[in-house]
SEBAMI-474273 format. One record per atom (N, C-alpha, C, CB): residue number from 0; residue in one letter; atom name; x, y, z. Coordinates in Angstrom, 2 decimals, padded with zeros to 5 digits. Glycine has a CB too. Example, Ala and Ser with C-alpha at 12.3 -4.5 7.8 and 13.67 -1.06 7.14 Angstrom:
// SEBAMI-474273
+-----+----+----+---------+---------+---------+
|   i | aa | at |    east |   north |      up |
+-----+----+----+---------+---------+---------+
|   0 |  A |  N |  013.19 | -005.69 |  007.80 |
|   0 |  A | CA |  012.30 | -004.50 |  007.80 |
|   0 |  A |  C |  013.20 | -003.30 |  007.80 |
|   0 |  A | CB |  011.31 | -004.47 |  009.05 |
|   1 |  S |  N |  012.85 | -002.25 |  007.08 |
|   1 |  S | CA |  013.67 | -001.06 |  007.14 |
|   1 |  S |  C |  012.90 |  000.03 |  007.87 |
|   1 |  S | CB |  014.08 | -000.60 |  005.72 |
+-----+----+----+---------+---------+---------+
***
This chain:
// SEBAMI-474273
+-----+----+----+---------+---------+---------+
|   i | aa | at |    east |   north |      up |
+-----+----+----+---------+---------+---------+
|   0 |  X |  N | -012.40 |  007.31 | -011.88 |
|   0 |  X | CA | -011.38 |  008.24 | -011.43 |
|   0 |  X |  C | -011.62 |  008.58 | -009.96 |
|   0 |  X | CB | -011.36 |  009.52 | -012.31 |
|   1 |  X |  N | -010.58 |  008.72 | -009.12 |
|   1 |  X | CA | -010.58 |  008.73 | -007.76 |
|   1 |  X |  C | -009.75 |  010.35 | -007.56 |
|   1 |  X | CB | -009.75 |  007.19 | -007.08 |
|   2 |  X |  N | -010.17 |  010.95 | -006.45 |
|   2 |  X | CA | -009.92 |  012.76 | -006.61 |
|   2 |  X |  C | -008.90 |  012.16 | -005.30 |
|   2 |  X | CB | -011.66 |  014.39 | -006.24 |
|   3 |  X |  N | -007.98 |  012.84 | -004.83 |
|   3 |  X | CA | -007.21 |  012.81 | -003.63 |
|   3 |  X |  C | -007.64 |  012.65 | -002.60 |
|   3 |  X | CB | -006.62 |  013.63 | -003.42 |
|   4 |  X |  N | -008.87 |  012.95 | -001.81 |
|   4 |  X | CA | -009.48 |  012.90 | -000.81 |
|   4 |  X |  C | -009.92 |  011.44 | -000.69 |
|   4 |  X | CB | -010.42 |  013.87 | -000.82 |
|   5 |  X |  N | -010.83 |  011.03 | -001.87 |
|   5 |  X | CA | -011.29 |  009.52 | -002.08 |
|   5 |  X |  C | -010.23 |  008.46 | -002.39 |
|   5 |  X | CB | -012.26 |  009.45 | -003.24 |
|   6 |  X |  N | -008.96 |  008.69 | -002.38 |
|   6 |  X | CA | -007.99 |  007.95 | -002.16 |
|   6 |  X |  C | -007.33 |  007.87 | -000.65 |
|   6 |  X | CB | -007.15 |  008.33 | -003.09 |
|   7 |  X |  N | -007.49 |  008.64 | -000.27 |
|   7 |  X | CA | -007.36 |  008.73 |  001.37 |
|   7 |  X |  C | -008.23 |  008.39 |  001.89 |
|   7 |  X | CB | -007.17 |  009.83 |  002.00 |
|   8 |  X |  N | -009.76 |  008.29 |  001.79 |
|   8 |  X | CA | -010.28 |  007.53 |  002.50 |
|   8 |  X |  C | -010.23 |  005.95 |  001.69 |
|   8 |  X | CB | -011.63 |  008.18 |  002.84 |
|   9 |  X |  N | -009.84 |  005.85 |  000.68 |
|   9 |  X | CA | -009.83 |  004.34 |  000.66 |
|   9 |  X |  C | -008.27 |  003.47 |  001.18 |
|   9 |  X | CB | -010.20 |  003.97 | -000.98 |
|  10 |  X |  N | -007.50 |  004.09 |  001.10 |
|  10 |  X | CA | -006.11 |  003.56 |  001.18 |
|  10 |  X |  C | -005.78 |  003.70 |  003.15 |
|  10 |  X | CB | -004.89 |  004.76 | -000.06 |
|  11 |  X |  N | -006.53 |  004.80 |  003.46 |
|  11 |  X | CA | -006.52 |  004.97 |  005.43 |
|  11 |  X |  C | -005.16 |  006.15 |  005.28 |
|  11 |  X | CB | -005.89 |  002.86 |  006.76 |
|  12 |  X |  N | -005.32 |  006.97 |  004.00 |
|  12 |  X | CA | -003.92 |  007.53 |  004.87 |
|  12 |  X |  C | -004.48 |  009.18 |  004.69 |
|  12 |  X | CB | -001.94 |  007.09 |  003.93 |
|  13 |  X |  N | -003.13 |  009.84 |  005.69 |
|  13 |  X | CA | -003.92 |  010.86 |  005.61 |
|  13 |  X |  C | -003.10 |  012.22 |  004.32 |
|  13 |  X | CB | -004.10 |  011.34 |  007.37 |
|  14 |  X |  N | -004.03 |  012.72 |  004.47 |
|  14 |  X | CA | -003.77 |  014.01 |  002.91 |
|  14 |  X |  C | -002.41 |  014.24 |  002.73 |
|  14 |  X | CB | -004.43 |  015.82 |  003.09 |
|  15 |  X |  N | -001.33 |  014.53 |  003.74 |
|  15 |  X | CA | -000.11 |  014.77 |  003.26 |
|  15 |  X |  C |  000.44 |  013.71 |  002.64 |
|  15 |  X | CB |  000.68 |  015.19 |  004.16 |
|  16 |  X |  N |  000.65 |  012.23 |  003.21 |
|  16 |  X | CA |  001.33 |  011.73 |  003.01 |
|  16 |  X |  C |  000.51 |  010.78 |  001.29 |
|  16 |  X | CB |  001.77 |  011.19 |  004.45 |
|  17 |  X |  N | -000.50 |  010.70 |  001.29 |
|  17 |  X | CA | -001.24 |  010.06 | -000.22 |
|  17 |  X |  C | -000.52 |  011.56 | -001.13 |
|  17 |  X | CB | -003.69 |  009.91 | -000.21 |
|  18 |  X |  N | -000.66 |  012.66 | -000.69 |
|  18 |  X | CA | -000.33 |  013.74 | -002.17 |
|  18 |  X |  C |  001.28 |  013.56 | -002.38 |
|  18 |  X | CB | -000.73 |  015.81 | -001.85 |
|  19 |  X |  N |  002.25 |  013.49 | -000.88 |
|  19 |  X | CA |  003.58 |  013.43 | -001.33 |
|  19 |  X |  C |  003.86 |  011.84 | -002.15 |
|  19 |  X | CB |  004.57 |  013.69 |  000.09 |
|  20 |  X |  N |  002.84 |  010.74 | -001.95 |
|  20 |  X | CA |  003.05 |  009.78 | -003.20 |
|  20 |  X |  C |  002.90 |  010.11 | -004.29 |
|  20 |  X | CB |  002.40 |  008.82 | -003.28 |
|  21 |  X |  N |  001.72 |  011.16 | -004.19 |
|  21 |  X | CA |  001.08 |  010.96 | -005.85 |
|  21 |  X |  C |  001.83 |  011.65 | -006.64 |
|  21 |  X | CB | -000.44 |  011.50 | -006.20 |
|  22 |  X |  N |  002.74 |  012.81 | -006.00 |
|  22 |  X | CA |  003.81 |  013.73 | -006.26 |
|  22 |  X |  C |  005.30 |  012.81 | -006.67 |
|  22 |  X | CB |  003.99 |  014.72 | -004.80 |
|  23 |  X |  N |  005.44 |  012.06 | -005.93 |
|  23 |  X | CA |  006.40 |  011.00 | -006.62 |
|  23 |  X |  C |  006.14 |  009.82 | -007.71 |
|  23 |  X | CB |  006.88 |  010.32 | -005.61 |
|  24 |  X |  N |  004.96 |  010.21 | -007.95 |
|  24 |  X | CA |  004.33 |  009.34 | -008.93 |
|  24 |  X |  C |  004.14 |  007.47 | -008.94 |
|  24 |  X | CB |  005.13 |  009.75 | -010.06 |
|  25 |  X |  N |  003.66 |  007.59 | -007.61 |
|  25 |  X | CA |  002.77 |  006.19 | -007.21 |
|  25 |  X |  C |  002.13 |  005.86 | -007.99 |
|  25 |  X | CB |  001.89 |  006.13 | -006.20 |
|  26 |  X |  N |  000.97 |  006.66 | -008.19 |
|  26 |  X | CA | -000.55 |  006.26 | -009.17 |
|  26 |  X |  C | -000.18 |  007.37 | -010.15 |
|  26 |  X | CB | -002.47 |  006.51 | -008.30 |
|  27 |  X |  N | -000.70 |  006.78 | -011.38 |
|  27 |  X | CA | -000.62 |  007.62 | -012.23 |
|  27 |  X |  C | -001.78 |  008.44 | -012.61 |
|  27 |  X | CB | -000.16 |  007.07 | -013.11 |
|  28 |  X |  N | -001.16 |  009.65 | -012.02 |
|  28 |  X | CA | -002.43 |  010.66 | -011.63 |
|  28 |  X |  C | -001.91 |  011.93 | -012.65 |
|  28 |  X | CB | -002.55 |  011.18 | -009.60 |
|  29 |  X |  N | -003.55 |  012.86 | -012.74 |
|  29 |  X | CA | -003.32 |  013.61 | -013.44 |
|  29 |  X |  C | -004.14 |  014.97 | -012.91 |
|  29 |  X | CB | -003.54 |  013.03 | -014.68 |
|  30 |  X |  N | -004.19 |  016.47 | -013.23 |
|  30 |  X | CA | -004.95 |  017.21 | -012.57 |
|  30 |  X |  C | -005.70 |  017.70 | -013.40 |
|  30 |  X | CB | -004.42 |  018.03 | -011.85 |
|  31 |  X |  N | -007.01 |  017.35 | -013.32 |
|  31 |  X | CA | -008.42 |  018.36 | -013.96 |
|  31 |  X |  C | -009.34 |  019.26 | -013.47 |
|  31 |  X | CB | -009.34 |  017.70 | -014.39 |
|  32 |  X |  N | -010.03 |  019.55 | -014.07 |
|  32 |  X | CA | -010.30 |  020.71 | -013.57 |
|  32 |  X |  C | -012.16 |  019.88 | -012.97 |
|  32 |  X | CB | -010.09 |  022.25 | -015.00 |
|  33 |  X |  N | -012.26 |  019.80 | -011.75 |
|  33 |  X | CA | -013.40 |  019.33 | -011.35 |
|  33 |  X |  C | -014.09 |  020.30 | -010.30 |
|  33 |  X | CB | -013.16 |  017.99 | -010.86 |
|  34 |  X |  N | -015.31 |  020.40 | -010.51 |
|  34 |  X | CA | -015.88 |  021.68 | -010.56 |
|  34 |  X |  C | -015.23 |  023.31 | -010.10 |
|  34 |  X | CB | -016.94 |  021.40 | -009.82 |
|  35 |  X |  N | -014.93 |  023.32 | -011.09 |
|  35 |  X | CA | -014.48 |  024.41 | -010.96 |
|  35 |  X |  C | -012.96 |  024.81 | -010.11 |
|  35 |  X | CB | -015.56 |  024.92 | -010.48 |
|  36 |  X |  N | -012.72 |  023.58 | -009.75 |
|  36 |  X | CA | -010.95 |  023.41 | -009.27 |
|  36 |  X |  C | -010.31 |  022.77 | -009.81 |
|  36 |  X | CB | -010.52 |  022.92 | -008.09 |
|  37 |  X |  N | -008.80 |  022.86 | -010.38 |
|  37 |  X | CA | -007.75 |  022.26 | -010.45 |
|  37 |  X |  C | -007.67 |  020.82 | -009.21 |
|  37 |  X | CB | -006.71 |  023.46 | -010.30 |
|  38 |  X |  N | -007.81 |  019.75 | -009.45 |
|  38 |  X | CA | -007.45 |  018.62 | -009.01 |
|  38 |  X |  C | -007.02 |  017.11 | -009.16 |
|  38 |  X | CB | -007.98 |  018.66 | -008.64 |
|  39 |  X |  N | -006.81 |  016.75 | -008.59 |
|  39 |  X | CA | -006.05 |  015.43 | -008.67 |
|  39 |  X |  C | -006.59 |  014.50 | -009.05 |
|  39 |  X | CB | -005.57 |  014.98 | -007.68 |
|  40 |  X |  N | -006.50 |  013.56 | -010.03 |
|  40 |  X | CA | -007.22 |  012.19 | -010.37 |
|  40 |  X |  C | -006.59 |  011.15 | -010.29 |
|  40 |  X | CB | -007.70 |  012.06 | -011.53 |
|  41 |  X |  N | -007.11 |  010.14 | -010.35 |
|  41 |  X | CA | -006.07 |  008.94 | -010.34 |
|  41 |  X |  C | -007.27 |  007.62 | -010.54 |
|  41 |  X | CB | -004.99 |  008.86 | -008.58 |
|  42 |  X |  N | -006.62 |  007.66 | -011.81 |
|  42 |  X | CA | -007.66 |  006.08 | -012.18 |
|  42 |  X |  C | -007.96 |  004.66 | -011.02 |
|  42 |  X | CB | -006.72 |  005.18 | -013.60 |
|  43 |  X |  N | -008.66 |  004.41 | -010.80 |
|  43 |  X | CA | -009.14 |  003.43 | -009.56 |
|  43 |  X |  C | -008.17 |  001.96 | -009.87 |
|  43 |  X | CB | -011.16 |  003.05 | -009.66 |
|  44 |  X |  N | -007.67 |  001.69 | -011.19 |
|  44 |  X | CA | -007.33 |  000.41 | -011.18 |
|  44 |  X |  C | -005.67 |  001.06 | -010.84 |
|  44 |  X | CB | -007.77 | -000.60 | -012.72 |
|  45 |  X |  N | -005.10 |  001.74 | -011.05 |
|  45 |  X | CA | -003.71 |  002.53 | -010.18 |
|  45 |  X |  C | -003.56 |  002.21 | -009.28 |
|  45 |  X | CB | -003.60 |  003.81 | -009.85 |
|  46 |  X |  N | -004.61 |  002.68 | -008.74 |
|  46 |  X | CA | -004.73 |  003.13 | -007.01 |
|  46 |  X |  C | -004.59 |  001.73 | -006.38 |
|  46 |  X | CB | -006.45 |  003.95 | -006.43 |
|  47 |  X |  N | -005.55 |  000.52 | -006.96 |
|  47 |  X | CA | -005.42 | -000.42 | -006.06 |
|  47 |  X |  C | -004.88 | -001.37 | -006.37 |
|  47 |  X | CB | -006.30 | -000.76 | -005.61 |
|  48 |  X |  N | -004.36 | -001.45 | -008.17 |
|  48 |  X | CA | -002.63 | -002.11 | -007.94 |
|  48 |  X |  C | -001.86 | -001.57 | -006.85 |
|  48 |  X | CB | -001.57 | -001.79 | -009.24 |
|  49 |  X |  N | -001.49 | -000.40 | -006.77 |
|  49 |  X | CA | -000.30 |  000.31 | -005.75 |
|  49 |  X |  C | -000.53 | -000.68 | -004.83 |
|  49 |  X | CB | -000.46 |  002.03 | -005.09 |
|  50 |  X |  N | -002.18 | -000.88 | -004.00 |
|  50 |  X | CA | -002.21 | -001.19 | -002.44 |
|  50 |  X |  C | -001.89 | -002.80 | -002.70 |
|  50 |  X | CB | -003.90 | -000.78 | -001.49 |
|  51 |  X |  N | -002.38 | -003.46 | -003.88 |
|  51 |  X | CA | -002.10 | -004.67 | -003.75 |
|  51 |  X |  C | -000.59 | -005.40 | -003.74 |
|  51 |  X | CB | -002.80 | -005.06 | -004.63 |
|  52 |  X |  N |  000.88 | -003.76 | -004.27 |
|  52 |  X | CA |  001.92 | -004.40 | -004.17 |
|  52 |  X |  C |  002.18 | -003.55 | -002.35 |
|  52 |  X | CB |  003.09 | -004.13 | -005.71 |
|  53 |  X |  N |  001.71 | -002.89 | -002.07 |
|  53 |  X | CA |  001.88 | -002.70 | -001.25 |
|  53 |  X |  C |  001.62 | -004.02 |  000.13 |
|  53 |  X | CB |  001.31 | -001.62 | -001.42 |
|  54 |  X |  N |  000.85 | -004.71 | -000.12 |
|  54 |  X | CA |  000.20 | -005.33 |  000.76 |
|  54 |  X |  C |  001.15 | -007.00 |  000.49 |
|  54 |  X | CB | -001.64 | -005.16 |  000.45 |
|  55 |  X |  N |  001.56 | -007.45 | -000.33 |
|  55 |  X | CA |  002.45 | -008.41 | -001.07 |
|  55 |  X |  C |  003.79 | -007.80 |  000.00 |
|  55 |  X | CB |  002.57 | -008.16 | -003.14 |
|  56 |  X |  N |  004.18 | -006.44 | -000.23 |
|  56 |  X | CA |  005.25 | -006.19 | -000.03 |
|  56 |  X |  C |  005.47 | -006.76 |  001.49 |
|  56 |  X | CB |  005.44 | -004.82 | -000.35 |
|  57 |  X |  N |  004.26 | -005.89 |  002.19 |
|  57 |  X | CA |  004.61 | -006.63 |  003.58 |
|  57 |  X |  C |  004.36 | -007.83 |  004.16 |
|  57 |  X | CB |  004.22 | -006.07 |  004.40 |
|  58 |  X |  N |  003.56 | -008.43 |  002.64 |
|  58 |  X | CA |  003.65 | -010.28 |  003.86 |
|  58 |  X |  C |  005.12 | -010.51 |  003.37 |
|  58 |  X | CB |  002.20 | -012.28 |  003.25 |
|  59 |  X |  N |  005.74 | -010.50 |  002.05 |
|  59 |  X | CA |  006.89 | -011.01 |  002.40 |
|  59 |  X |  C |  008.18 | -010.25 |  003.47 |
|  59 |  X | CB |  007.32 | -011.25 |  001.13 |
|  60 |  X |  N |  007.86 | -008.89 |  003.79 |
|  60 |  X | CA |  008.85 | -008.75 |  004.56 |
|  60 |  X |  C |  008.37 | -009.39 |  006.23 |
|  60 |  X | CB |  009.26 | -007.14 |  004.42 |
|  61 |  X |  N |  007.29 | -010.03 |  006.36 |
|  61 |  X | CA |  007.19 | -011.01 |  007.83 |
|  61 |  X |  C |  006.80 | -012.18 |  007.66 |
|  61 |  X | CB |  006.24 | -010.58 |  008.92 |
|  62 |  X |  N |  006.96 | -013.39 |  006.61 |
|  62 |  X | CA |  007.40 | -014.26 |  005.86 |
|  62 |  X |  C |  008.78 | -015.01 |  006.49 |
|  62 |  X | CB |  007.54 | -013.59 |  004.57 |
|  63 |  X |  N |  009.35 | -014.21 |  006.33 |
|  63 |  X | CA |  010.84 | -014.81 |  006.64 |
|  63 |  X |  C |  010.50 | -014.83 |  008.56 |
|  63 |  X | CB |  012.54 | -013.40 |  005.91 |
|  64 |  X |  N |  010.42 | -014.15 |  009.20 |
|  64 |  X | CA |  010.27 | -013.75 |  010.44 |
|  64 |  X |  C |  009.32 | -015.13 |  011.22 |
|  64 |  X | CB |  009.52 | -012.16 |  010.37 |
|  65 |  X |  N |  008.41 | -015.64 |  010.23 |
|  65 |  X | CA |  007.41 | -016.54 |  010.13 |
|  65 |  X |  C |  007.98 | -018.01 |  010.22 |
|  65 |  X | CB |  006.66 | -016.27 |  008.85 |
|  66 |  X |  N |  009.45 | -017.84 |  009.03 |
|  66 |  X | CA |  009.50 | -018.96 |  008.87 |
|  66 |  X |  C |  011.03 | -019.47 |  010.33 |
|  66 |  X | CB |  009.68 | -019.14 |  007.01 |
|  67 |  X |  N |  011.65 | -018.20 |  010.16 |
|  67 |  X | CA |  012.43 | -018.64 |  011.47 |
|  67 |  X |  C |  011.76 | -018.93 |  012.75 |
|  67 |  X | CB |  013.36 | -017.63 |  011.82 |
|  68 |  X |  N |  010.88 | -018.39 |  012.99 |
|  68 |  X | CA |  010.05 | -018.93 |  014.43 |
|  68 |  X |  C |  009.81 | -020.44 |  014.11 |
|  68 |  X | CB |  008.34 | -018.06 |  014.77 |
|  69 |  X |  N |  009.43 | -020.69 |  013.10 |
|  69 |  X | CA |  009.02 | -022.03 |  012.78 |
|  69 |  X |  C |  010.53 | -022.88 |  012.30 |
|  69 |  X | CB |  007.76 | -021.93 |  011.49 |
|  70 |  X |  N |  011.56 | -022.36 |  012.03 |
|  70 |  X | CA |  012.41 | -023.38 |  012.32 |
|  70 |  X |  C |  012.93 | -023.74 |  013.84 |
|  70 |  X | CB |  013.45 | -023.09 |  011.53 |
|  71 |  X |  N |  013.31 | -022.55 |  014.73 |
|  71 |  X | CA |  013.53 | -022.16 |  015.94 |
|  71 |  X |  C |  012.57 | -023.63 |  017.23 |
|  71 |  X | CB |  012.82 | -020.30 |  015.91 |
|  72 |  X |  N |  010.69 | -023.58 |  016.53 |
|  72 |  X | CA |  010.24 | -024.53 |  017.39 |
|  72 |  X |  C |  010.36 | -025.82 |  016.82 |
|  72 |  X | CB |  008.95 | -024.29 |  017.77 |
|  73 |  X |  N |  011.21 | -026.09 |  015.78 |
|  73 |  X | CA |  011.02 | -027.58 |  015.57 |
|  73 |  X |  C |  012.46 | -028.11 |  015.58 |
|  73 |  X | CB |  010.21 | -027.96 |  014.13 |
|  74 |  X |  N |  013.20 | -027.41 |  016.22 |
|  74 |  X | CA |  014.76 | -027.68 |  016.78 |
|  74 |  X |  C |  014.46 | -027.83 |  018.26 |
|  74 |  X | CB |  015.99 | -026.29 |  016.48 |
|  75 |  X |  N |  013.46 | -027.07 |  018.88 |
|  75 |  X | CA |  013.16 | -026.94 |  020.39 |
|  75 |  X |  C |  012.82 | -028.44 |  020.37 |
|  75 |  X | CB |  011.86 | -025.76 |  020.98 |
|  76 |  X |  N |  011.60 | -028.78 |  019.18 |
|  76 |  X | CA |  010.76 | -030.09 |  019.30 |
|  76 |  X |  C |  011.92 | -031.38 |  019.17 |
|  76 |  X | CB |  009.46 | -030.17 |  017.93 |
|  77 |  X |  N |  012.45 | -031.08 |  018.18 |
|  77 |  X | CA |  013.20 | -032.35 |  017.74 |
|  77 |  X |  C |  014.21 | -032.14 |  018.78 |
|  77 |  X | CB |  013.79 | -032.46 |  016.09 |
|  78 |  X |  N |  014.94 | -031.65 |  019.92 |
|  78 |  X | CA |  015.75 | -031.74 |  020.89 |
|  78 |  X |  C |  014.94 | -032.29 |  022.17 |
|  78 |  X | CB |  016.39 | -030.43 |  021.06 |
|  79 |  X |  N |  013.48 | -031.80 |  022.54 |
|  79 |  X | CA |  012.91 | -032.38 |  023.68 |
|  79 |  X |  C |  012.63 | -033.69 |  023.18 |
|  79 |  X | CB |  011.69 | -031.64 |  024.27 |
|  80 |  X |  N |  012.76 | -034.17 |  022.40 |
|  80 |  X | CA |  012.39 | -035.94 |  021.95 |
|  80 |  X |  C |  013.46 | -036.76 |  022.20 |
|  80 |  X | CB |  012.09 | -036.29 |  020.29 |
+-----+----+----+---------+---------+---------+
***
């Protein structure tokens, strides 16, 4: 189990914006009572599915970007021949 803080330092983000996920229900988190405070948990295999679609998400959105540059130089190529 990962507390809110230890998800921010593993994910790089900072406290507002990891709690307004966990508040929309990113990771499926829950609040216990750890020492003696009410807080946030979130099972570790959650947490780093989330980052792994997170991280999927953005190669394919610069994928495409990837592949037009690469049609773009082999129209340049096949015209200088």
């Amino acid at each position: 189990m990962l507390t809110l803080p230890e998800v921010c330092d593993l994910l790089g983000l900072r406290w507002w914006r990891a709690y307004r996920l966990a508040r929309a229900g990113a990771w499926d988190g829950r609040v216990e009572l750890v020492h003696g405070r009410n807080t946030w948990v979130f099972p570790r295999p959650a947490v780093l599915r989330w980052l792994k679609q997170q991280i999927a998400r953005s190669v394919r959105t610069e994928r495409p970007e990837q592949q037009n540059h690469d049609a773009v130089q082999e129209r340049r190529r096949v015209a200088a021949t």
